[in-house]
N, CA, C and O atoms as a Tinker XYZ file with bonds, in Angstrom:
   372  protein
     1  N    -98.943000   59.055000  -93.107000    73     2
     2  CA   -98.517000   59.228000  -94.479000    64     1     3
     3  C    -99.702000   59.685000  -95.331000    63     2     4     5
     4  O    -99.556000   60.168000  -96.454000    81     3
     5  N   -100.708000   59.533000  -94.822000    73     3     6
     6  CA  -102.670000   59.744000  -95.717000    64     5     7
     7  C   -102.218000   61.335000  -95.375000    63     6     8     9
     8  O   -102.485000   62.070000  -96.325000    81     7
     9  N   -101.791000   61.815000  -94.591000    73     7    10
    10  CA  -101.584000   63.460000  -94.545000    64     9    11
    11  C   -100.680000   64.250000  -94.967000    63    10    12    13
    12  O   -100.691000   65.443000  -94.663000    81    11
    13  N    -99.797000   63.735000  -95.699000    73    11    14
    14  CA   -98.904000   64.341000  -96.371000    64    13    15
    15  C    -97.275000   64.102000  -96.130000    63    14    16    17
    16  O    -96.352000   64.722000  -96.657000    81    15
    17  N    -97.200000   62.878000  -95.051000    73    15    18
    18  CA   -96.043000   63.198000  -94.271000    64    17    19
    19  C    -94.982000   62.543000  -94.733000    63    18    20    21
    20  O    -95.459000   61.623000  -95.398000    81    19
    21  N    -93.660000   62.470000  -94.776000    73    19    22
    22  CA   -93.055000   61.137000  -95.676000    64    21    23
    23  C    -92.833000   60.527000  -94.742000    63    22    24    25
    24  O    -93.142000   60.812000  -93.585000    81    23
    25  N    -91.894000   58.998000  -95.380000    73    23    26
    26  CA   -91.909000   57.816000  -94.396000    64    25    27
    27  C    -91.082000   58.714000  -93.239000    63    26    28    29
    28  O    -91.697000   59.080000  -92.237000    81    27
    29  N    -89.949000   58.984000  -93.381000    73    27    30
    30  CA   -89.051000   58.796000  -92.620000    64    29    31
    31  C    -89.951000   60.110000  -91.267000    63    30    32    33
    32  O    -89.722000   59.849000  -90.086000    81    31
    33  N    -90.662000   61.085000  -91.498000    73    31    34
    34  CA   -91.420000   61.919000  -90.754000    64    33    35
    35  C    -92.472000   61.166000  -90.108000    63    34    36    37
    36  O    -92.539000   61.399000  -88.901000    81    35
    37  N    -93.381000   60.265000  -90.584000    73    35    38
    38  CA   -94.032000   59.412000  -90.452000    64    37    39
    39  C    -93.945000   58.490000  -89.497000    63    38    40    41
    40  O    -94.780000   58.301000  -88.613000    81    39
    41  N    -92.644000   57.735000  -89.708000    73    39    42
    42  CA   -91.768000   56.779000  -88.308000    64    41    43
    43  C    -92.065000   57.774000  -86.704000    63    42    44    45
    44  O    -92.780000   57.624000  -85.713000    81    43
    45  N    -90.811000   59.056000  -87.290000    73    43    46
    46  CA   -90.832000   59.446000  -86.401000    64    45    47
    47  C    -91.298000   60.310000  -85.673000    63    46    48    49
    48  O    -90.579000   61.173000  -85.170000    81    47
    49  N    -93.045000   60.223000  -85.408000    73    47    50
    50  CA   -93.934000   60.898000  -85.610000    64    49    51
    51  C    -95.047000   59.825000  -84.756000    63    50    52    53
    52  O    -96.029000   60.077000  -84.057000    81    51
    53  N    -94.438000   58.604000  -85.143000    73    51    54
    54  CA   -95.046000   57.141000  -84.430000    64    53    55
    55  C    -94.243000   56.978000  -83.129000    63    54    56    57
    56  O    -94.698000   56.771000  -82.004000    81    55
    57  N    -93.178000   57.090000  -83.438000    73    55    58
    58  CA   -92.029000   56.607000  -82.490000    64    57    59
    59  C    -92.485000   58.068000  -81.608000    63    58    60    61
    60  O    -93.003000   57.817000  -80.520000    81    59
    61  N    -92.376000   59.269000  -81.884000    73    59    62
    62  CA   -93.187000   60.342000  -80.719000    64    61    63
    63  C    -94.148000   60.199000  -79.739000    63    62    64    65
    64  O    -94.016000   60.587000  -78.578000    81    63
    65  N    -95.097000   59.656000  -80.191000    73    63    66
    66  CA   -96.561000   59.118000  -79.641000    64    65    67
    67  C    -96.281000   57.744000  -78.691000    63    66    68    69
    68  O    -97.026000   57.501000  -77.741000    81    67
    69  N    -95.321000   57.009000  -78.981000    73    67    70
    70  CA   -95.031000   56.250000  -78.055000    64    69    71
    71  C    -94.639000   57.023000  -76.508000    63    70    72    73
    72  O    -95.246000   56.770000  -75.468000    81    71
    73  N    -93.508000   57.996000  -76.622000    73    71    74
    74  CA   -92.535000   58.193000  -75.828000    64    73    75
    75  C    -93.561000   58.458000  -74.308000    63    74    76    77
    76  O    -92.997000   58.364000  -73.218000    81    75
    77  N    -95.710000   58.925000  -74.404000    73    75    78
    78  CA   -95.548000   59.245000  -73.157000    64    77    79
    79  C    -95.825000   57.972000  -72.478000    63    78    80    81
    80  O    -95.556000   57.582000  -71.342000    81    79
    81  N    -96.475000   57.386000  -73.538000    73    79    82
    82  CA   -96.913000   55.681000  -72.763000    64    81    83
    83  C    -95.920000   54.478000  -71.837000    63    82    84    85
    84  O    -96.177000   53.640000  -70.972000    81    83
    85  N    -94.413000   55.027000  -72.712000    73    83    86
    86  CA   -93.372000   54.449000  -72.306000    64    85    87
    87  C    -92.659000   54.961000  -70.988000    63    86    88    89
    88  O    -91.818000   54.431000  -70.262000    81    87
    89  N    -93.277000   56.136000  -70.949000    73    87    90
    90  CA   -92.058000   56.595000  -69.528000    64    89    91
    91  C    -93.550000   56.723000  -68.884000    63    90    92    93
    92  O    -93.253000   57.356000  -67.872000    81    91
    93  N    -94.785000   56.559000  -68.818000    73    91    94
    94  CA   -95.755000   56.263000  -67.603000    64    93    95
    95  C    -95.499000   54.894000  -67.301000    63    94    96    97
    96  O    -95.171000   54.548000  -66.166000    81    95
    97  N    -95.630000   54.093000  -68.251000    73    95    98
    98  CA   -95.498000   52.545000  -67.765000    64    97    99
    99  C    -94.055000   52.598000  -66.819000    63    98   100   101
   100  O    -94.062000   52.268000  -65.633000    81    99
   101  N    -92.908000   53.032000  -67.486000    73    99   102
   102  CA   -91.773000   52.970000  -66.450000    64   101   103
   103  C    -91.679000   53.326000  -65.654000    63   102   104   105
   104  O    -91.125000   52.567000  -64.860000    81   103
   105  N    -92.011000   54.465000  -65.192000    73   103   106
   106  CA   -92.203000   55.345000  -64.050000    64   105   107
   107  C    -93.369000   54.359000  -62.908000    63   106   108   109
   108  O    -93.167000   54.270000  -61.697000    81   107
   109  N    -94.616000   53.669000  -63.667000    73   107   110
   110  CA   -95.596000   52.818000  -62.702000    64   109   111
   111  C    -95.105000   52.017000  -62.436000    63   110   112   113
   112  O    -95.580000   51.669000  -61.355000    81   111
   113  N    -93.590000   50.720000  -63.013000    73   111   114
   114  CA   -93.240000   49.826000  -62.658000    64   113   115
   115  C    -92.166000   49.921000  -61.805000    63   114   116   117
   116  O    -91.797000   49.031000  -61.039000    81   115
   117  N    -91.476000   51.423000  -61.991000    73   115   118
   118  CA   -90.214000   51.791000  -61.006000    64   117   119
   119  C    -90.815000   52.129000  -59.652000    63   118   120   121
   120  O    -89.959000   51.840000  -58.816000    81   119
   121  N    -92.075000   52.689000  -58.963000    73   119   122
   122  CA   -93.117000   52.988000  -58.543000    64   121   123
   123  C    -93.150000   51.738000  -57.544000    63   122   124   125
   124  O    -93.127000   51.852000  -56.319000    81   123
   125  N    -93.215000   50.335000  -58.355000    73   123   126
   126  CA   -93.732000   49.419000  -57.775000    64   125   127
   127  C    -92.961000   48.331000  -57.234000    63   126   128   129
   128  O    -93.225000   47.459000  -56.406000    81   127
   129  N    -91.303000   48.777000  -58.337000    73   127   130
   130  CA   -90.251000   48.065000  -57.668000    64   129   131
   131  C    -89.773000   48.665000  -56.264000    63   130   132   133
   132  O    -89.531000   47.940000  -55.299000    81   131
   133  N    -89.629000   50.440000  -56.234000    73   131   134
   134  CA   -89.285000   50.751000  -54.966000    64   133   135
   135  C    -90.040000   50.120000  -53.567000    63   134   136   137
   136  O    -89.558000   49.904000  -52.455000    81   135
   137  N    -91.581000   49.890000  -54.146000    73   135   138
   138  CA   -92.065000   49.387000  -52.926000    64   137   139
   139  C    -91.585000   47.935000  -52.009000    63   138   140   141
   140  O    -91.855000   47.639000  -50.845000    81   139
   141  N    -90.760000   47.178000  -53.061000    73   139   142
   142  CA   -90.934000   45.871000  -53.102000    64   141   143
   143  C    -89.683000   45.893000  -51.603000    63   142   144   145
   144  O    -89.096000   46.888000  -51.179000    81   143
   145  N    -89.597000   44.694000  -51.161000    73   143   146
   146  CA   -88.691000   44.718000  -49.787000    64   145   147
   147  C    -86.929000   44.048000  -50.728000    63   146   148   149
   148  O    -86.768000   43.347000  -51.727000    81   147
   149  N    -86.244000   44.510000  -50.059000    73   147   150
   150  CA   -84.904000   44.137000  -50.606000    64   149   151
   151  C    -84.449000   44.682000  -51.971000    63   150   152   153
   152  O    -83.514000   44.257000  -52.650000    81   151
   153  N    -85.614000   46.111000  -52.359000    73   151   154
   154  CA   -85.171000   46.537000  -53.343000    64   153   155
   155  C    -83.791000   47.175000  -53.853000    63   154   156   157
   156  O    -83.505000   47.234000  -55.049000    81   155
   157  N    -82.897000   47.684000  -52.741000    73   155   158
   158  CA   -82.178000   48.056000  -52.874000    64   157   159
   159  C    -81.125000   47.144000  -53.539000    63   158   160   161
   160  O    -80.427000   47.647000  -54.420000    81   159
   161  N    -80.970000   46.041000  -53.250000    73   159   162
   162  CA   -79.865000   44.885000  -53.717000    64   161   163
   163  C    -80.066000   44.707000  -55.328000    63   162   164   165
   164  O    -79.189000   44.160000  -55.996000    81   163
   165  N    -81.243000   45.188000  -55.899000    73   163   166
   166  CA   -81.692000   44.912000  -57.194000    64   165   167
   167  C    -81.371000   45.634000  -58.088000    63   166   168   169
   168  O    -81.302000   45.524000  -59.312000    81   167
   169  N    -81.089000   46.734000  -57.055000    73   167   170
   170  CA   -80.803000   48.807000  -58.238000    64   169   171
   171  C    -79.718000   48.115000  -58.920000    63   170   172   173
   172  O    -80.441000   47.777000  -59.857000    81   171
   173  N    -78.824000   47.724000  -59.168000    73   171   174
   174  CA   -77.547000   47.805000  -59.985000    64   173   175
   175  C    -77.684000   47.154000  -61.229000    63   174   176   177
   176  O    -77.269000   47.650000  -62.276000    81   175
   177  N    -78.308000   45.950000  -61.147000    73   175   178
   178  CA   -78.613000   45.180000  -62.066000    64   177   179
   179  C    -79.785000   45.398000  -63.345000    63   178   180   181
   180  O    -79.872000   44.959000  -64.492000    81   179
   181  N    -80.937000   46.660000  -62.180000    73   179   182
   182  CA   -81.759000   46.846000  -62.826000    64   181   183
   183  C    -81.122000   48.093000  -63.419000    63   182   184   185
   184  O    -81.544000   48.362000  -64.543000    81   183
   185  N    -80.484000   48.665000  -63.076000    73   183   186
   186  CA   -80.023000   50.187000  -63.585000    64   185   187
   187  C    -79.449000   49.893000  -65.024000    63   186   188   189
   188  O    -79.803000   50.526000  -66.019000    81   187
   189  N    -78.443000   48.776000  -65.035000    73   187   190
   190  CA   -77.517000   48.121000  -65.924000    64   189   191
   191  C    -78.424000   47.829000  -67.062000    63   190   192   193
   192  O    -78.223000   48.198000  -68.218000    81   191
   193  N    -79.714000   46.948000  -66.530000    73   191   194
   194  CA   -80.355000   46.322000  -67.565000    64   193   195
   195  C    -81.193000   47.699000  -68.467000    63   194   196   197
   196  O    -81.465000   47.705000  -69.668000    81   195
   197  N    -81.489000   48.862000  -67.390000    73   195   198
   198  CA   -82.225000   49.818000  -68.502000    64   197   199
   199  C    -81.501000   50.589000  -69.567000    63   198   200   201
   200  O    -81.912000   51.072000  -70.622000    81   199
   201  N    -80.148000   50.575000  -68.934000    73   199   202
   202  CA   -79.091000   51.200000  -69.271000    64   201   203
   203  C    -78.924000   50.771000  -70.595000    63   202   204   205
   204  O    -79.162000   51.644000  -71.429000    81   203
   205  N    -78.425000   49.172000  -71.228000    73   203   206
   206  CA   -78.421000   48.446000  -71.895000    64   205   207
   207  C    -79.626000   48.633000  -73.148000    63   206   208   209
   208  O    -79.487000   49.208000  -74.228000    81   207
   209  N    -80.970000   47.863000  -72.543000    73   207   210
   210  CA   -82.303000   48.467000  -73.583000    64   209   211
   211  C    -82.345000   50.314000  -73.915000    63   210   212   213
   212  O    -82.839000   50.577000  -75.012000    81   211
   213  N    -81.889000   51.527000  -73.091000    73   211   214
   214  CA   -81.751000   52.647000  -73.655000    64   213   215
   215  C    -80.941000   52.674000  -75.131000    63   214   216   217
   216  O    -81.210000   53.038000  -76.276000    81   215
   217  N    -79.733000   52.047000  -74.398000    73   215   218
   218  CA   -78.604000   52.341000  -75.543000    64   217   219
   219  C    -79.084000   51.787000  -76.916000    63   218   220   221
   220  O    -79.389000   52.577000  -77.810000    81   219
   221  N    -79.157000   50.418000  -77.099000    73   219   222
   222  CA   -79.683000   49.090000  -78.279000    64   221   223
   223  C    -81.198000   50.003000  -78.771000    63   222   224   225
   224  O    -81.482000   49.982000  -79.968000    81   223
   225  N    -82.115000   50.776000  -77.796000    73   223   226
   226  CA   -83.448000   51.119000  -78.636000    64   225   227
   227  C    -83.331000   52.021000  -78.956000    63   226   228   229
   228  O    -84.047000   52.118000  -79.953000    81   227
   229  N    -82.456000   53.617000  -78.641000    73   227   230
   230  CA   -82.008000   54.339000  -79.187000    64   229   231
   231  C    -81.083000   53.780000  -80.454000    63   230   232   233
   232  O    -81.519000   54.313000  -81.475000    81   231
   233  N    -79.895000   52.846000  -80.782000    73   231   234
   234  CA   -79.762000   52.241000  -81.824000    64   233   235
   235  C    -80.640000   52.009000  -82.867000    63   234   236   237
   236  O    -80.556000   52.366000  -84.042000    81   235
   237  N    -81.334000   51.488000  -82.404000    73   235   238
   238  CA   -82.368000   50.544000  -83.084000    64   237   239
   239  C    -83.401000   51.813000  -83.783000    63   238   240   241
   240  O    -83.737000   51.754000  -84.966000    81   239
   241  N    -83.681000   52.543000  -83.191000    73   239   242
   242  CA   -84.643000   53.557000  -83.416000    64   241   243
   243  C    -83.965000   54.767000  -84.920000    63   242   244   245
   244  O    -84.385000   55.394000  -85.892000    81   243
   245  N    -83.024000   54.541000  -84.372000    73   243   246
   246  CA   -81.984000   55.388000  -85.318000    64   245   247
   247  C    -81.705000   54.886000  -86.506000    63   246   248   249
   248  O    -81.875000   55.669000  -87.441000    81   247
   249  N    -81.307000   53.764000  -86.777000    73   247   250
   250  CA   -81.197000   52.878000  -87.704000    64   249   251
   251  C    -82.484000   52.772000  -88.229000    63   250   252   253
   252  O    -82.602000   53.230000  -89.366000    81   251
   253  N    -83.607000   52.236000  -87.652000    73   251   254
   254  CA   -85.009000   52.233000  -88.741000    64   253   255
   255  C    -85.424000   53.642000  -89.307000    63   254   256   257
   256  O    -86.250000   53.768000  -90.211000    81   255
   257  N    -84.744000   54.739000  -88.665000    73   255   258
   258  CA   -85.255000   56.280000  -89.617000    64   257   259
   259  C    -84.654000   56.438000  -90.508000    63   258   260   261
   260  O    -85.070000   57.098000  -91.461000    81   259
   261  N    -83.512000   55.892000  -90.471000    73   259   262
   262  CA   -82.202000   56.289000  -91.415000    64   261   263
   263  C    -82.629000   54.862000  -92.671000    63   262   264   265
   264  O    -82.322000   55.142000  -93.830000    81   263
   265  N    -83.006000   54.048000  -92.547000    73   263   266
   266  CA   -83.438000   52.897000  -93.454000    64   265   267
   267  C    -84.819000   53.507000  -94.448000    63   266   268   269
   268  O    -85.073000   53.231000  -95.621000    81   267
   269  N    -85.465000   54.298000  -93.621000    73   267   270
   270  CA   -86.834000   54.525000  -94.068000    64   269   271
   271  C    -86.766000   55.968000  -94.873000    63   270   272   273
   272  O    -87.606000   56.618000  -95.497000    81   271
   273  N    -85.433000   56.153000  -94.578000    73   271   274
   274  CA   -85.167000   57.800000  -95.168000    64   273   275
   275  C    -84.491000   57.456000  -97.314000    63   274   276   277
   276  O    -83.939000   58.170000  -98.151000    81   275
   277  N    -84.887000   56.314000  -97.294000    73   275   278
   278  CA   -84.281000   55.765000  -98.558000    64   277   279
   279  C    -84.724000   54.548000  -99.143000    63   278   280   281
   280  O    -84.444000   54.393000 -100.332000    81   279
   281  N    -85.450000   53.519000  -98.471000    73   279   282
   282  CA   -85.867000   52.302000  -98.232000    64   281   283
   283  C    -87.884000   52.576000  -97.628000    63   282   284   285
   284  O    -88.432000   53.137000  -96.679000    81   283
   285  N    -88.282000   51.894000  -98.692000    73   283   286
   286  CA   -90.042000   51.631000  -98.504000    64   285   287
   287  C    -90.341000   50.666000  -97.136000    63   286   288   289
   288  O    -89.316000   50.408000  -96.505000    81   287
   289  N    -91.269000   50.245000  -96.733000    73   287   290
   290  CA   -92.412000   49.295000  -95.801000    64   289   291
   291  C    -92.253000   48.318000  -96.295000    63   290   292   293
   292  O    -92.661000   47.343000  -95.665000    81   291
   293  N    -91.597000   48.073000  -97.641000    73   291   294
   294  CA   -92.204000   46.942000  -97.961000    64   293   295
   295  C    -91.820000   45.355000  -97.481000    63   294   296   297
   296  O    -92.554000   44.367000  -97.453000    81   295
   297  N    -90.354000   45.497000  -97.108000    73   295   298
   298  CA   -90.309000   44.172000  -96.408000    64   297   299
   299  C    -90.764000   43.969000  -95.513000    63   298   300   301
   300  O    -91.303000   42.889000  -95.269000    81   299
   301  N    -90.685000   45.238000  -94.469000    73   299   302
   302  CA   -91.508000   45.195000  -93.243000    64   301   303
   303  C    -92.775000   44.683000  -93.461000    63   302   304   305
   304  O    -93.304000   43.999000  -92.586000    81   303
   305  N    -93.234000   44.877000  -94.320000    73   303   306
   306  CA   -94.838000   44.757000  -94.235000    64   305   307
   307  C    -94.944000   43.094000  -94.871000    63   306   308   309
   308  O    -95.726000   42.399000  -94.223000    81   307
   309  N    -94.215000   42.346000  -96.119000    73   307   310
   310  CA   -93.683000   40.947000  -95.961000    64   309   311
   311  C    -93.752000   40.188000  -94.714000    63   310   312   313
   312  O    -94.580000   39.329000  -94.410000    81   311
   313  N    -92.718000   40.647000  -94.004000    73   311   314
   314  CA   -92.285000   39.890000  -92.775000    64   313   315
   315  C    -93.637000   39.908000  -91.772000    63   314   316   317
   316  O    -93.846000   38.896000  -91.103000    81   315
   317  N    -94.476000   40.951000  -91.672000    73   315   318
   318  CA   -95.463000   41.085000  -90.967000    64   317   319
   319  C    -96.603000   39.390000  -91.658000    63   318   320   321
   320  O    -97.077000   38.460000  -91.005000    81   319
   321  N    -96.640000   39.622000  -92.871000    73   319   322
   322  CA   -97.714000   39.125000  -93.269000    64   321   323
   323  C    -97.083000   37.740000  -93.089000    63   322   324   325
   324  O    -97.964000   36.995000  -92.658000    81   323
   325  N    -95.881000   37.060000  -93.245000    73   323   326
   326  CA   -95.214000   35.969000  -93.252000    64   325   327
   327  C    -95.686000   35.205000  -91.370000    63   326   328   329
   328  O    -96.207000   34.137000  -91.049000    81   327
   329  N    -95.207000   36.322000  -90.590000    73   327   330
   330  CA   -95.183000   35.734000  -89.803000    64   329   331
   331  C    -96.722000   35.455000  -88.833000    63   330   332   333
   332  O    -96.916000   34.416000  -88.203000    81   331
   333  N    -97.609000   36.502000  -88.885000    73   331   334
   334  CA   -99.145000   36.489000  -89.115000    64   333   335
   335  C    -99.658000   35.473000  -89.931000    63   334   336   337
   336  O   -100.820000   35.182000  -89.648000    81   335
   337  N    -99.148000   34.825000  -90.875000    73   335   338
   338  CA   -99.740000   33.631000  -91.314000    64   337   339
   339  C    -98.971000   32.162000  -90.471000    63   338   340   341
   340  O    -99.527000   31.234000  -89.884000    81   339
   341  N    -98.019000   32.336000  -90.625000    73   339   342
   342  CA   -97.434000   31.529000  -89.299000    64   341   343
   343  C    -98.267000   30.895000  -88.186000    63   342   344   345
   344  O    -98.748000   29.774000  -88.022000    81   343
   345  N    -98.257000   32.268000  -87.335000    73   343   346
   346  CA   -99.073000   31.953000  -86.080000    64   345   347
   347  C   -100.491000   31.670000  -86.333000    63   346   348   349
   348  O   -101.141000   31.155000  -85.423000    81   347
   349  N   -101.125000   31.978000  -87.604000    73   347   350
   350  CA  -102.647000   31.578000  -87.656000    64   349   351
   351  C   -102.137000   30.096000  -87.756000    63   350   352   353
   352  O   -102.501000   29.381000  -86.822000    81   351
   353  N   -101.490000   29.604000  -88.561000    73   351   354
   354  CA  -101.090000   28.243000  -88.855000    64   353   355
   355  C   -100.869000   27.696000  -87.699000    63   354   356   357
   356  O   -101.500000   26.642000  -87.623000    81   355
   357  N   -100.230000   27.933000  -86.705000    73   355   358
   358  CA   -99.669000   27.295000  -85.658000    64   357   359
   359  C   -101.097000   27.354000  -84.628000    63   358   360   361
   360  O   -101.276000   26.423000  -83.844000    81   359
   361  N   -101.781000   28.151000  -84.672000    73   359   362
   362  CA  -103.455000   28.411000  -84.065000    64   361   363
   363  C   -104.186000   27.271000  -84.393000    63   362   364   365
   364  O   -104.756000   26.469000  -83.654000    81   363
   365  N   -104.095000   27.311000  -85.537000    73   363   366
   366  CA  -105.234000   26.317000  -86.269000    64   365   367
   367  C   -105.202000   24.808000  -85.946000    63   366   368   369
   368  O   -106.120000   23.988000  -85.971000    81   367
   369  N   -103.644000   24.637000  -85.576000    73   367   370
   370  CA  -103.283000   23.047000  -85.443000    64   369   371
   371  C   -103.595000   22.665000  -83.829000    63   370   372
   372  O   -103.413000   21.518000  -83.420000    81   371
């Protein structure tokens, strides 16, 4: 946003820069499940379960651009600081 960009370009611009980290890590852990013995009995469940997190983070992803295309940081950035004081609290004890 220091470069000119608005929120909602901004998000998704963040959410870009994720995408190669996310499909190396998946690709290294799919990598490591094929190796595993009895993997085959696992594909369905695991297929189901990525299937599931695709659909809900594509949701999810969609919904925070469309929020940010009209709507500021600012609760986000609340809730950040709320719950960051939290856990220092819960640290400290």
């Amino acid at each position: 946003m220091l470069l000119g960009l608005k929120r909602p370009g901004a998000a998704r611009f963040s959410f870009l820069l994720s995408v190669p980290i996310i499909l190396g890590t998946g690709l290294l852990q799919a990598a490591k499940l094929l190796g595993m013995p009895d993997s085959g009995a696992q594909l369905l469940p695991m297929l189901s379960g990525f299937l599931a997190a695709l659909i809900t983070g594509y949701a999810c992803i969609r919904f925070l651009l469309s929020y940010l295309a009209d709507h500021s940081l600012s609760v986000f950035a609340m809730y950040c600081w709320i719950v960051g004081l939290l856990i220092l609290a819960v640290i400290a004890l």
